[in-house]
C-alpha positions in Angstrom: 24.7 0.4 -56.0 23.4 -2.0 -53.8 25.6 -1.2 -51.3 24.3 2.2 -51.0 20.4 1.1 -51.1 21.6 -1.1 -48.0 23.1 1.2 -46.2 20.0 3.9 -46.7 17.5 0.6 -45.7 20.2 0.2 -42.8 20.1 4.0 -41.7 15.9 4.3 -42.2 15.4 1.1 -40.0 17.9 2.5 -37.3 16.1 5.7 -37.3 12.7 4.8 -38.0 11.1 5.3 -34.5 12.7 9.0 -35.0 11.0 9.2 -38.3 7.8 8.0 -36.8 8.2 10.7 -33.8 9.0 13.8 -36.4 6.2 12.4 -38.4 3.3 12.5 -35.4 4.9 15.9 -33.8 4.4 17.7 -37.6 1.0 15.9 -37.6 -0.1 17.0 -34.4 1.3 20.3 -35.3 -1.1 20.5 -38.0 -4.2 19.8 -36.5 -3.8 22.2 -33.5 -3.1 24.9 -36.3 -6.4 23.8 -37.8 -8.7 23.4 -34.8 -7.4 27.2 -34.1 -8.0 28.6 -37.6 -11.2 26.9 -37.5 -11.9 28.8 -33.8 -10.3 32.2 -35.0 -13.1 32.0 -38.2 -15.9 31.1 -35.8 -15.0 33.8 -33.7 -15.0 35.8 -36.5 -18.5 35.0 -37.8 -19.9 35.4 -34.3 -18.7 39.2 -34.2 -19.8 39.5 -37.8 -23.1 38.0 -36.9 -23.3 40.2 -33.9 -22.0 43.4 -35.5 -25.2 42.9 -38.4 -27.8 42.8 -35.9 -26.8 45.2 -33.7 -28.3 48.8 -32.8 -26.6 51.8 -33.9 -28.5 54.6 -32.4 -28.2 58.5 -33.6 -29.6 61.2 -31.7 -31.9 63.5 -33.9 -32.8 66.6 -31.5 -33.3 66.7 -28.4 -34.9 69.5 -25.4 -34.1 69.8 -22.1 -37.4 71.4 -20.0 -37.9 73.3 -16.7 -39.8 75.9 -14.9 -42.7 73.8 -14.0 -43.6 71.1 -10.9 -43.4 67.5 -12.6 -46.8 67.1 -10.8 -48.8 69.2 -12.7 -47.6 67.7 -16.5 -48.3 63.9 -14.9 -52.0 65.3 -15.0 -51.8 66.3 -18.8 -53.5 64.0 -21.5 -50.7 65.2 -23.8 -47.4 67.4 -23.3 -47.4 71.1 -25.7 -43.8 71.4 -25.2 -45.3 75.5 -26.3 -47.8 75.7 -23.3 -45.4 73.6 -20.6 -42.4 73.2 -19.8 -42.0 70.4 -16.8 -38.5 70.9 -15.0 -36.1 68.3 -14.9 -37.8 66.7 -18.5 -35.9 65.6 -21.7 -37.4 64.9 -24.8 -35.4 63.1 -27.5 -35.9 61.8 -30.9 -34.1 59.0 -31.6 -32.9 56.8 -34.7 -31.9 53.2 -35.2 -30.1 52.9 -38.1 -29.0 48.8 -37.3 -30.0 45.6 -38.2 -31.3 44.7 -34.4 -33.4 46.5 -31.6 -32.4 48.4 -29.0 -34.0 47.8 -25.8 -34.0 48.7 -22.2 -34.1 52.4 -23.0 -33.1 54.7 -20.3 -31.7 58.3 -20.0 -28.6 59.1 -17.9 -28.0 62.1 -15.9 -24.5 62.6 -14.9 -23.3 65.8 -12.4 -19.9 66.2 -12.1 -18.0 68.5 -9.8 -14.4 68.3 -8.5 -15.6 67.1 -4.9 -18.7 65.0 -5.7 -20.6 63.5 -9.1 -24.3 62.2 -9.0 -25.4 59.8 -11.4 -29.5 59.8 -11.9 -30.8 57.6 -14.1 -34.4 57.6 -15.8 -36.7 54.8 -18.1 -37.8 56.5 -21.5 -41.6 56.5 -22.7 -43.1 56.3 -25.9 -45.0 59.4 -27.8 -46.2 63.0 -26.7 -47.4 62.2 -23.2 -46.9 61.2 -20.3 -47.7 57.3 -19.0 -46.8 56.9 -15.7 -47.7 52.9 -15.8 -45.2 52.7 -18.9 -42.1 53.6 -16.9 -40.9 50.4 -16.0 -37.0 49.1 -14.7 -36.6 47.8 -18.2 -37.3 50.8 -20.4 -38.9 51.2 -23.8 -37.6 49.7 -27.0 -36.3 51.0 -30.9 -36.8 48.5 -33.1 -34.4 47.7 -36.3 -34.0 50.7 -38.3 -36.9 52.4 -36.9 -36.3 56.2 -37.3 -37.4 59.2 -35.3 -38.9 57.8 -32.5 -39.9 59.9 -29.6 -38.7 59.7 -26.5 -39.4 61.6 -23.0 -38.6 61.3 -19.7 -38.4 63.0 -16.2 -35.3 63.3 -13.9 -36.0 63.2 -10.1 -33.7 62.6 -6.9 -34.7 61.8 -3.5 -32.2 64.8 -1.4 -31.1 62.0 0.7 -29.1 61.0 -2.5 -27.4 64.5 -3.0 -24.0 64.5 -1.9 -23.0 65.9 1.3 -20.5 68.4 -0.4 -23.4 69.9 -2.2 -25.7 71.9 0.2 -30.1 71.9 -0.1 -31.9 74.1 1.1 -33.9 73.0 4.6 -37.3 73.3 3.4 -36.6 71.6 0.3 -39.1 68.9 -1.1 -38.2 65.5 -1.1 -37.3 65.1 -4.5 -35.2 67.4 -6.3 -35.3 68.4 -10.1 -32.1 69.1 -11.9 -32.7 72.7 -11.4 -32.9 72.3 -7.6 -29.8 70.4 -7.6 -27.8 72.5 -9.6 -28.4 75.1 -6.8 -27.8 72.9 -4.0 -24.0 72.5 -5.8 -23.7 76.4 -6.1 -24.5 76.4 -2.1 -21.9 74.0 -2.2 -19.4 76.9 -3.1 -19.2 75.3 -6.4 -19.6 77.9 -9.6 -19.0 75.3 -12.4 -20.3 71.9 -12.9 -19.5 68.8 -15.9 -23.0 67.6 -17.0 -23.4 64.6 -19.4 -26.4 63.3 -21.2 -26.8 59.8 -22.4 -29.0 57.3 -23.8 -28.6 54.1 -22.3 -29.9 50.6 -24.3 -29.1 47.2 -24.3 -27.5 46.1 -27.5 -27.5 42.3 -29.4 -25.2 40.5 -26.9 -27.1 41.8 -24.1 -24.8 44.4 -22.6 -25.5 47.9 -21.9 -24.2 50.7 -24.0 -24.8 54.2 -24.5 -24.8 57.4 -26.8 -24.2 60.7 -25.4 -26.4 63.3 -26.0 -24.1 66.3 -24.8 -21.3 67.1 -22.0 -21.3 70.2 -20.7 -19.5 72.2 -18.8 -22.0 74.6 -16.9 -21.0 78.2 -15.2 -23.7 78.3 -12.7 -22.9 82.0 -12.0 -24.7 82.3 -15.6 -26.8 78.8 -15.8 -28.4 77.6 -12.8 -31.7 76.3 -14.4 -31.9 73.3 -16.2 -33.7 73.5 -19.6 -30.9 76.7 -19.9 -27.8 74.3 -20.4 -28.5 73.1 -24.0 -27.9 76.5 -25.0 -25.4 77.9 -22.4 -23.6 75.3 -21.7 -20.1 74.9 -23.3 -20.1 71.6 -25.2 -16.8 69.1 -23.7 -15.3 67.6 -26.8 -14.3 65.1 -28.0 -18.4 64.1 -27.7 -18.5 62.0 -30.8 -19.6 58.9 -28.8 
């Protein structure tokens, strides 16, 4: 018996510094696994922090207006969406069903063709009317779960910006409305068109997102005036974003 107690003592001594090794590699081991749990559960928290306070918008109606010069609604104390309706304008009533704000508000105007897309982007204002001092480069603000807010904007282009596949007429102002542009893509020798809607905000980590209104795609033998597309337009699906 003691024999065999020797020979273990014997055997542990000779491979003690092994041990030892083994023993710190499993320890070390243990503490990166650990540290990393710790950082996956922080990571965790963080997105689950994040996700709570962030802004989930829905859009509750919106109109799509033309006809009229944007000039002449600037110079209205309020806008009768019955008595005017300004071309190249959207109103839109929006909800916030999340736990944080949404900020930066701004409408996106997207034309689409197979040779050329145009991208116009607008600030949204508060209320019925029109505030030419509130448009700013940051945009309005929905604050947590604030429902039905209204929304408006206007949509103009310098024609410098139009692309040169698209054609405008020579005497043509020096900004266009929607309207104006979807006939300088018909002179284009274009008859159909992709248009997409979206609300653009700024959610809690700071980034920009977005909700589409509508994508449509346009036959501008049958629609070439703005405020016509919400109902002629053929709605592009999926649209669930």
């Amino acid at each position: 018996m003691e024999t065999a107690i020797n020979l273990i003592l014997d055997w542990l001594r000779n491979w003690s510094s092994v041990i030892s090794g083994l023993g710190s590699l499993v320890l070390t081991v243990g503490l990166v696994y650990l540290y990393k749990l710790q950082h996956d559960i922080q990571i965790k928290q963080t997105e689950l922090t994040e996700n709570q306070q962030r802004p989930i918008l829905r859009i509750e109606d919106y109109q799509l207006f033309s006809g009229a010069d944007v000039e002449q609604v600037l110079n209205q104390e309020d806008l009768n969406p019955n008595s005017y309706q300004p071309r190249g304008f959207l109103l839109a009533i929006v909800s916030n069903f999340g736990k944080g704000p949404a900020d930066g508000l701004r409408a996106e105007l997207v034309f689409d063709t197979e040779d050329a897309l145009l991208h116009i982007t607008s600030v949204f204002d508060h209320g019925g009317h029109i505030d030419p001092i509130a448009f700013s480069e940051d945009g309005g603000v929905i604050g947590a779960e604030e429902r039905d807010v209204f929304l408006n904007c206007q949509f103009m282009v310098p024609k410098e910006k139009i692309p040169d596949e698209w054609v405008v007429e020579e005497d043509a102002r020096e900004f266009l409305t929607p309207t104006e542009i979807m006939w300088s893509i018909q002179n284009g020798g274009n008859e159909r068109v992709e248009v997409v809607m979206r609300v653009l905000y700024n959610n809690a980590t700071g980034a920009t997102d977005y909700k589409t209104i509508f994508r449509s795609d346009v036959d501008l033998t049958k629609c070439d005036d703005f405020g016509l597309i919400q109902d002629r337009g053929e709605p592009i699906y999926p649209n669930i974003d």
